[in-house]
N, C-alpha and C positions, 0 to 999 in steps of 0.2 A: 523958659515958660514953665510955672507951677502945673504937673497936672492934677488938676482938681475935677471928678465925676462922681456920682453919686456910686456906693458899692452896692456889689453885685446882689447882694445878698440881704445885709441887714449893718452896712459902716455907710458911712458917711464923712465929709471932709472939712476941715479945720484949720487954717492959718499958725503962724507962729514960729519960731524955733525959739530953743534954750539951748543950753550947752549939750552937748553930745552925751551919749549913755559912759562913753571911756573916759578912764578919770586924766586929766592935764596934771602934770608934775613939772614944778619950774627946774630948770637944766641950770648947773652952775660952770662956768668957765668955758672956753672955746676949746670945744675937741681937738683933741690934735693925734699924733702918734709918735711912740716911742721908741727909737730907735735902738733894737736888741739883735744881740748876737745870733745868726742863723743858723741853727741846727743841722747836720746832714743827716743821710738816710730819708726813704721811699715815704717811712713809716713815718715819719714825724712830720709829713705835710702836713696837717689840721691842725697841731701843738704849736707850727711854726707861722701859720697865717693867723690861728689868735692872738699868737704872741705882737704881730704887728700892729694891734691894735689897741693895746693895753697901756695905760698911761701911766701916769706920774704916783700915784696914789696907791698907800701902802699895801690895800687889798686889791689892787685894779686886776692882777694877775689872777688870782684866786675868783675873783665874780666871775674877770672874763672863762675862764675854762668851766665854770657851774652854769654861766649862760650857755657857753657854746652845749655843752650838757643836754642841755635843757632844751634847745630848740634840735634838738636832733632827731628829727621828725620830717618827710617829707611833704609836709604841709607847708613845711618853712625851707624847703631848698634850697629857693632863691633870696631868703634873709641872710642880713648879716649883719655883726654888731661890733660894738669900740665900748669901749670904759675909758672913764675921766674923772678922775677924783671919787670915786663912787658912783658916778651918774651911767648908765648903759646906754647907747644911742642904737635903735635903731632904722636901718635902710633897706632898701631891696623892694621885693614885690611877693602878691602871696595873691590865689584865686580869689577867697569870698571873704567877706569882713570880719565874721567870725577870727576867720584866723588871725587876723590882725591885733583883737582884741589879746586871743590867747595867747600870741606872741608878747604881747603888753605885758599880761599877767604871770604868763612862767618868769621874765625878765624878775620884774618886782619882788615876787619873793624868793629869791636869791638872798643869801646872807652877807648883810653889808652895804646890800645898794640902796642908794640914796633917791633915788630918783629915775624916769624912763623918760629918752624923748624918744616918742615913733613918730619915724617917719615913713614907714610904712608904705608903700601903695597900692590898692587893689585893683587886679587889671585881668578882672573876670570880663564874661561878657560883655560887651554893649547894647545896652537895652533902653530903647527909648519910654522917657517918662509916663504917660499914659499907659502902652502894653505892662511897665512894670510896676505901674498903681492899681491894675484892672488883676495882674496876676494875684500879687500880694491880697489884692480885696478876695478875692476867692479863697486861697487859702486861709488868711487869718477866718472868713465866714466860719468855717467849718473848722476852726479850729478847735481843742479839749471837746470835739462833739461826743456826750456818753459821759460827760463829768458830772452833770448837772448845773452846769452852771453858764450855757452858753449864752441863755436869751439873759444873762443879767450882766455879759459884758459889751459894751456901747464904744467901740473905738473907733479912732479917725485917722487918717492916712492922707500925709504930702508929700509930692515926690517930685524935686528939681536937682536936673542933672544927677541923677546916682543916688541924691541924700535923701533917707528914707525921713518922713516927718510922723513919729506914733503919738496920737492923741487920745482924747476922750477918759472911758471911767470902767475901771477893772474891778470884777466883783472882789477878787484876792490877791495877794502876791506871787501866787503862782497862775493863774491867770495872767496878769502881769508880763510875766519872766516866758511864759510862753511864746505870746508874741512878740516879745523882742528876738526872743532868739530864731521863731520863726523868719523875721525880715531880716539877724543878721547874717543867717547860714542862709538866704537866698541870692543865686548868681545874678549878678549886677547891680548888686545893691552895692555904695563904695561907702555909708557913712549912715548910721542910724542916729537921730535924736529922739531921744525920749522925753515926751511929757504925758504923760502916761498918769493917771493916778489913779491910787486903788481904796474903792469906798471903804469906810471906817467900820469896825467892827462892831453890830449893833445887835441884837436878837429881836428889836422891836424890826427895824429896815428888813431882818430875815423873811420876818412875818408875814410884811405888807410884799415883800416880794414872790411867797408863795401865794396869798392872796392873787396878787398881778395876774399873777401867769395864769391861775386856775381861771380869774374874771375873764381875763381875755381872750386865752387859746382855746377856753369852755365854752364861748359863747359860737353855738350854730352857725352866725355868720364869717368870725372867725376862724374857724375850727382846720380851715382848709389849712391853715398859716403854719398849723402845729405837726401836722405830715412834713412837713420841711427840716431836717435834722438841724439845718444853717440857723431855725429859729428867729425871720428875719424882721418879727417886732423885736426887740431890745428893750429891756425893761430897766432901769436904772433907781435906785434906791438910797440916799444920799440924807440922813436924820430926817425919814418921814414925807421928802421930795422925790419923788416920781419923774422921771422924763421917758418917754415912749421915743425912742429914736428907730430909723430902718426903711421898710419899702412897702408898699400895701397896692393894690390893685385898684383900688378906686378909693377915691373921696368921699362915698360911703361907709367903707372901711375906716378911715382915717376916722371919720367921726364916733362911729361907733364904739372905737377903741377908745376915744378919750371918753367917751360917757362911762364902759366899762372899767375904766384907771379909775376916776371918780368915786366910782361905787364902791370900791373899797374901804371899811372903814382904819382912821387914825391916817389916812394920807390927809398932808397939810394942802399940799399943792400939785398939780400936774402939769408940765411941759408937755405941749402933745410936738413934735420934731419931724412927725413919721412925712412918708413922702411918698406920694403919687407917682406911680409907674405903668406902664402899660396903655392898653387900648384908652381909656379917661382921658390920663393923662397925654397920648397922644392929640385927642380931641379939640381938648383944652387950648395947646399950642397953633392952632389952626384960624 
């Protein structure tokens, strides 16, 4: 089961996947192993278990010992890898997903190789869906807080079984690249998809989104919202369109904010998104 709750702060949740943040590379041929002469001596176990794994192909030897190279880190331990015609395979297990990426990518650029399959497993924590959609909502909240730029990033969060689902509208690419790597370096996370997108570069959208923020987190009745580093209206900007996405305290609030988005001039349109929390919203339910 999806968990889907509203964030703690100022995210909110989103359906969907697309393909994963790591890139798929098609594997040619059936791995296999080639059977080579066994070296003696203490010192030459590690030259002697690569070598078991190195196939047919005229650089297979050479990758394999720049792989082996290369993940010689104890990050990766418990990895291990084979070459097959240029292709690198890897297996094993690693704590957080990060690593799994990074094992991907030191593989790849290796000279020569053609291709990565990972197989990978991460076998961090177990953390049930909810606890680890409620964690990630708080972290991502307060994520780059001090950059300027927090109340203008609006993301979304799904989480079934381990796989993290990142959604919504990043002011920049490094906004962006932030929270991905936020949920891939966190324990029990085993797979991040990205759909993520990051508003278009515009000077007019800059505008109307310092406009935003002054109309709204200036306005007396809001003002309390602006004490909050987390920033937990969201203000989105997208050629002139507006969306208020996050968390507000009453229904008067909610309203308020969309008359204040309005008042803005050169906004085409506004999405009010925002969401009722708290004693109201308790009410309401009853």
């Amino acid at each position: 089961m999806t968990a889907r709750m509203p964030f703690i702060a100022a995210l909110t949740i989103s359906g969907g996947k697309t393909m994963g943040r790591m890139k798929n590379f098609a594997c040619v041929g059936v791995l296999g192993f080639a059977g080579l002469a066994m070296l003696g001596g203490a010192s030459r176990g590690v030259a002697q278990s690569a070598a078991s794994n190195v196939g047919s192909g005229p650089n297979d030897a050479q990758i394999q010992a720049d792989v082996t190279k290369a993940l010689d880190n104890k990050r990766f331990k418990d990895v291990k890898s084979s070459v097959q015609n240029g292709v690198v395979k890897l297996t094993g297990t690693v704590e957080l997903y990060s690593a799994k990426l990074d094992a991907d990518d030191r593989a790849h650029h290796r000279k020569n190789v053609k291709g990565v399959e990972n197989q990978i497993e991460v076998v961090g924590p177990e953390v049930d869906d909810v606890t680890l959609r409620n964690k990630l909502a708080e972290k991502l909240a307060y994520d780059r807080v001090g950059y300027g730029t927090t109340a203008f990033n609006a993301f979304t969060i799904g989480v079934e079984k381990g796989v993290v689902t990142l959604g919504g509208t990043a002011y920049g690419p490094t906004d962006k690249d932030s929270a991905l790597s936020l949920a891939e370096n966190y324990p029990g996370v085993k797979d991040v998809i990205d759909n993520v997108e990051v508003a278009p570069v515009s000077p007019m959208d800059d505008r109307i989104r310092l406009a935003e923020a002054r109309s709204i987190y200036g306005f007396p009745q809001l003002n309390k919202y602006a004490i909050d580093p987390a920033k937990p209206i969201r203000i989105t900007v997208v050629n002139g369109n507006v969306t208020l996405s996050g968390v507000v305290d009453s229904q008067s609030d909610k309203d308020v904010a969309n008359i204040r988005a309005n008042a803005v001039p050169g906004v085409f349109k506004v999405v009010n998104n925002l969401e009722v929390v708290g004693g109201e919203a308790e009410k309401s339910d009853k």
